[in-house]
N, C-alpha and C positions, 0 to 999 in steps of 0.2 A: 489481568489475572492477579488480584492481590492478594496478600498471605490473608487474609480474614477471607477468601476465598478459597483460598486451599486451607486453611486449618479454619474452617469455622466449626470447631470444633465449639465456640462457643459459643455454639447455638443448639453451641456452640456447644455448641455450644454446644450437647450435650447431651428399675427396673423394679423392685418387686418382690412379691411375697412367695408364692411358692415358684416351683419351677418343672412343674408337670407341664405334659402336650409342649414340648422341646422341640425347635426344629432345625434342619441341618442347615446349615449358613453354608453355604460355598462360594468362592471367588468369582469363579466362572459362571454361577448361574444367575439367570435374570430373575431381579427379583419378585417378579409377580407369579413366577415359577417354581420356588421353592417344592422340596420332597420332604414329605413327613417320614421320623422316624419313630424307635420306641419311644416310652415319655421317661424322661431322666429323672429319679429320684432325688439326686444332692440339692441340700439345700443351699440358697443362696447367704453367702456371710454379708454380716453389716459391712457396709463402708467404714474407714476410715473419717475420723474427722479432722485429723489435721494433713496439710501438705506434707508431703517427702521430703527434707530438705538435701537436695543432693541427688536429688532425681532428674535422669536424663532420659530423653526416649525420642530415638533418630527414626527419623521416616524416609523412603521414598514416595516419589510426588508422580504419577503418570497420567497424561494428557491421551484419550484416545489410544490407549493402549502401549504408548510410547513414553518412556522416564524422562522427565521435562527436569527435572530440579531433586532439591533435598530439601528438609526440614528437621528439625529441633524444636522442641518442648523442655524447658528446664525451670528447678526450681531450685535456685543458681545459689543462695542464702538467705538466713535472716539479717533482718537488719536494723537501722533505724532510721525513721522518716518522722522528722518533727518530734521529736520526744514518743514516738509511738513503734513498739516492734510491730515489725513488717518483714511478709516471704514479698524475695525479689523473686519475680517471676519472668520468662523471657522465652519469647517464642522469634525462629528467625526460619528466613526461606531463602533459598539459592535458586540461580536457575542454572542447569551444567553448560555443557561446553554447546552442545545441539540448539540449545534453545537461544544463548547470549548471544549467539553470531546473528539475530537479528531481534531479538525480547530479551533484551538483560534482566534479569530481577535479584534482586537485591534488597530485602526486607528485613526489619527487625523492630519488635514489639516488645515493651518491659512493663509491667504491671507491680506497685505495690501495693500489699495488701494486709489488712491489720491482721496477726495472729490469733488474736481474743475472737474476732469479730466475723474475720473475711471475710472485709469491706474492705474496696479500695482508696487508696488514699491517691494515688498518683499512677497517670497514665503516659505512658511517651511513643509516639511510631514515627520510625525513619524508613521511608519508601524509594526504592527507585527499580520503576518499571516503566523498560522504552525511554521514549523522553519523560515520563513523569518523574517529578519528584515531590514528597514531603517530609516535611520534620514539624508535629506539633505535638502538645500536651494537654492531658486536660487534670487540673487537678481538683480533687473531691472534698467536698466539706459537709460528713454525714451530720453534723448537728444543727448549721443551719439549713440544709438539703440546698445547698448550690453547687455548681460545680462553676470551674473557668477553664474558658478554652484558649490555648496561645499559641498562634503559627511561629514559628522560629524562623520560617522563609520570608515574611512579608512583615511582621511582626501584629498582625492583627488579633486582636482578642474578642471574645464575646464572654457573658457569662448566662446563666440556665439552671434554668431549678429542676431539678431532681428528685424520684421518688426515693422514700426511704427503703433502707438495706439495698439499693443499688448493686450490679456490678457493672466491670467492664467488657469490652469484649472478647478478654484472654483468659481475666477472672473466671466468666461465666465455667470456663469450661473445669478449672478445679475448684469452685464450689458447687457443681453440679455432681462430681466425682464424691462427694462425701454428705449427697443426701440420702434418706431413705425411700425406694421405689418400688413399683408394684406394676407388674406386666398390664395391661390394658388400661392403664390411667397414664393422666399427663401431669407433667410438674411443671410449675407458673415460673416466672425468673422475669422481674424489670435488670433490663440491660441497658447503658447509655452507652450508642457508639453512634459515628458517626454525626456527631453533634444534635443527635435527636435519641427522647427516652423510647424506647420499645418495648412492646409484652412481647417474654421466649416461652410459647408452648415448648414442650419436650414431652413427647408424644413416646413411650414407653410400649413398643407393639410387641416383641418377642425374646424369649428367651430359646437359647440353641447349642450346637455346635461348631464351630468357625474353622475353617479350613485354609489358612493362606499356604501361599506357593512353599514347596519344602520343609513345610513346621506341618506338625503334626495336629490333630484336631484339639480344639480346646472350649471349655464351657464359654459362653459370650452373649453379653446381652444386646440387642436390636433398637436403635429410639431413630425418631426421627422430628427435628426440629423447626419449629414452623415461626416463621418473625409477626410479629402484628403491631399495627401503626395505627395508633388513635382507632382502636377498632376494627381496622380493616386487615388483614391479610395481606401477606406480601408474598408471590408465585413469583419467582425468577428461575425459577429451578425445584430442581425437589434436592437432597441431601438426608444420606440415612450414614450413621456411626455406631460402630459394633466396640461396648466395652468389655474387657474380662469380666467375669463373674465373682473374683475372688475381693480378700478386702481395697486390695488399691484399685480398680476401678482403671485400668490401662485402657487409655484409646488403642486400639489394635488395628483399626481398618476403617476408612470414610469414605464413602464414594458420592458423588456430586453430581446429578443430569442438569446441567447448566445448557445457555441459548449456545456457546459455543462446542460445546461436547461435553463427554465426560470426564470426567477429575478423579484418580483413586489417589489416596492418601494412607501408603501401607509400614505397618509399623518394620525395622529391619531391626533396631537391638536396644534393649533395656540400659539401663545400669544407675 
């Protein structure tokens, strides 16, 4: 259960022109079941295009209906990486007290990324789930399109060439938050993770009203992100993410039918 598991949000990772024929999102209901409501007039505001600096948004993480962990999304400073500013970016995952007494998790993800550009420059994950562990990096180099890869546990390297404007797999998900989208269209993203390049459809299906537990309803847009490898399609699961409708583009809610259950990933508080 690794955090690009539970936040793949970058796919992560990751709506549209008008926002007529609106439909109700609910927690609880299955999604092929959805209830049609009236169609909502407001129109959808542009994204944002730069990151928050200073933005945090805490999640709960539930496995099968049950709270397995926590999570954070931050967008922790700028900085500088090589003579170039850069948003440090940082995604990390817990698992609480229920799940460590026999699946410890323990994760954290930092991504930089060029301000001008977001494009990343530098990728780093430290892992530890179960007996697993890793710590490696992969660093980017948009102008000759390589990238290199370096385990910090073994010290092995590889290097790899890269499609240009590349992201990573934590990037995807806030430079997907400040594109422009349109309800029944899909938006393209090369992603390099896992030491291999990917096409990220982002499949853009609805726009609605969102319901989580004790908040009140709110406008939220519906995508569902699909991985493709040399052409082919990758089915492990399906994963749909419900963003705000307004400029910042908040993940609010992700839910995952993966081989071992399902996965909701529900936002608990802004700041």
């Amino acid at each position: 259960m690794t955090s690009v598991k539970l936040f793949t949000f970058s796919f992560l990772i990751f709506t549209f022109s008008g926002c007529s024929n609106l439909t109700y999102f609910t927690h609880r209901e299955d999604l092929g079941k959805l209830r049609q409501t009236k169609a909502l007039t407001q129109e959808m505001q542009v994204p944002e295009k730069k990151f928050r600096v200073g933005e945090t948004l805490d999640y709960d993480v539930n496995w099968m209906g049950l709270n397995v962990g926590s999570g954070r999304l931050e967008v922790r400073e700028v900085t500088t990486y090589q003579d170039h500013q850069v948003y440090h970016l940082v995604v990390s995952a817990r698992s609480n007290r229920f799940l460590s007494t026999f699946y410890p998790v323990e994760d954290e993800i930092h991504s930089y990324v060029d301000v001008e550009t977001l494009t990343p420059y530098r990728f780093e994950k430290r892992q530890r789930e179960g007996r697993y562990r890793a710590h490696e990096e992969m660093v980017y180099d948009p102008t000759s399109r390589k990238a290199t890869y370096r385990s910090f546990l073994n010290n092995s390297t590889k290097e790899m060439e890269i499609p240009p404007s590349v992201q990573d797999s934590l990037s995807t998900l806030f430079y997907f938050r400040t594109l422009p989208l349109e309800t029944g269209q899909s938006v393209f993203i090369d992603v390099n993770a896992d030491e291999k390049n990917w096409r990220l459809e982002v499949k853009v299906l609805k726009a609605g009203l969102l319901k989580l537990f004790g908040k009140k309803e709110v406008p939220a847009l519906l995508v569902e992100p699909l991985a493709q490898f040399h052409g082919v399609f990758i089915r492990k699961g399906r994963m749909w993410i419900w963003f705000s409708l307004d400029q910042k583009r908040t993940p609010l809610y992700m839910k995952a039918r993966v081989p071992f259950g399902i996965i909701e990933v529900v936002l608990k508080k802004e700041s």
